[in-house]
C-alpha atoms as one frame of an Amber mdcrd trajectory, in Angstrom:
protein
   0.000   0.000   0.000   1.396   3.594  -0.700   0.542   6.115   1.888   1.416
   9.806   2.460   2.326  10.842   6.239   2.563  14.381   7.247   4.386  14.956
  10.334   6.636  13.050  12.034   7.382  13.469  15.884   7.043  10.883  18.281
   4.201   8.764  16.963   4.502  10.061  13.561   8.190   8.453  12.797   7.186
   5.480  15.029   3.861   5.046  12.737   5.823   5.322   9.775   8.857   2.777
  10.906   6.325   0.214  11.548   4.707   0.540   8.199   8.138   0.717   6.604
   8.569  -3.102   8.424   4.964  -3.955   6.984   6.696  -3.493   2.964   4.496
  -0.455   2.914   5.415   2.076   0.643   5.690   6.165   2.383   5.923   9.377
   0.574   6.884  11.377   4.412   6.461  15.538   4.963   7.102  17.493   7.874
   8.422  21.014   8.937  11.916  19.453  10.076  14.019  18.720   7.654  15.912
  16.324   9.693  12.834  14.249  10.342  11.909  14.201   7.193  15.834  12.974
   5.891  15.918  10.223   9.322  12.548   8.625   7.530  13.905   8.084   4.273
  17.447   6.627   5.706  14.868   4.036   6.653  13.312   3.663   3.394  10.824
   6.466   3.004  10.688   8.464   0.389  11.107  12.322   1.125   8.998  15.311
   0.059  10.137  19.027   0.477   6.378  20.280   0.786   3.094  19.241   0.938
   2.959  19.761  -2.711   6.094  17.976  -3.132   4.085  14.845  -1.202   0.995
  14.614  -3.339   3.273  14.843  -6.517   4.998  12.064  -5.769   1.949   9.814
  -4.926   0.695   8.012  -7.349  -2.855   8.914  -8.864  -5.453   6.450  -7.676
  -9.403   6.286  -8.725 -11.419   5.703  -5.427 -13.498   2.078  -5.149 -16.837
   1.548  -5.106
């Protein structure tokens, strides 16, 4: 699954670890940039904006 996480303090870095670990795929904002650089060392990818984020997630048509 590809999901887009804004902010990552305390439960927002430990949310995103743990879905990292599931094979889940994370496009990660937040306001600190070293956040946002620890998450992808793990395997997220980074966004420089909120704009940035929804750019690099990938189009989907809702179900149902």
């Amino acid at each position: 699954m590809e999901l887009g996480m804004i902010g990552l303090g305390k439960m927002g870095a430990n949310m995103t670890t743990r879905l990292l670990q599931g094979g889940h795929t994370l496009v990660v904002y937040d306001r600190n940039a070293e956040a946002v650089q620890s998450a992808a060392a793990a395997g997220a990818i980074p966004a420089e904006s909120l704009a940035d984020m929804v750019s690099k997630l990938s189009a989907r048509v809702p179900c149902g």
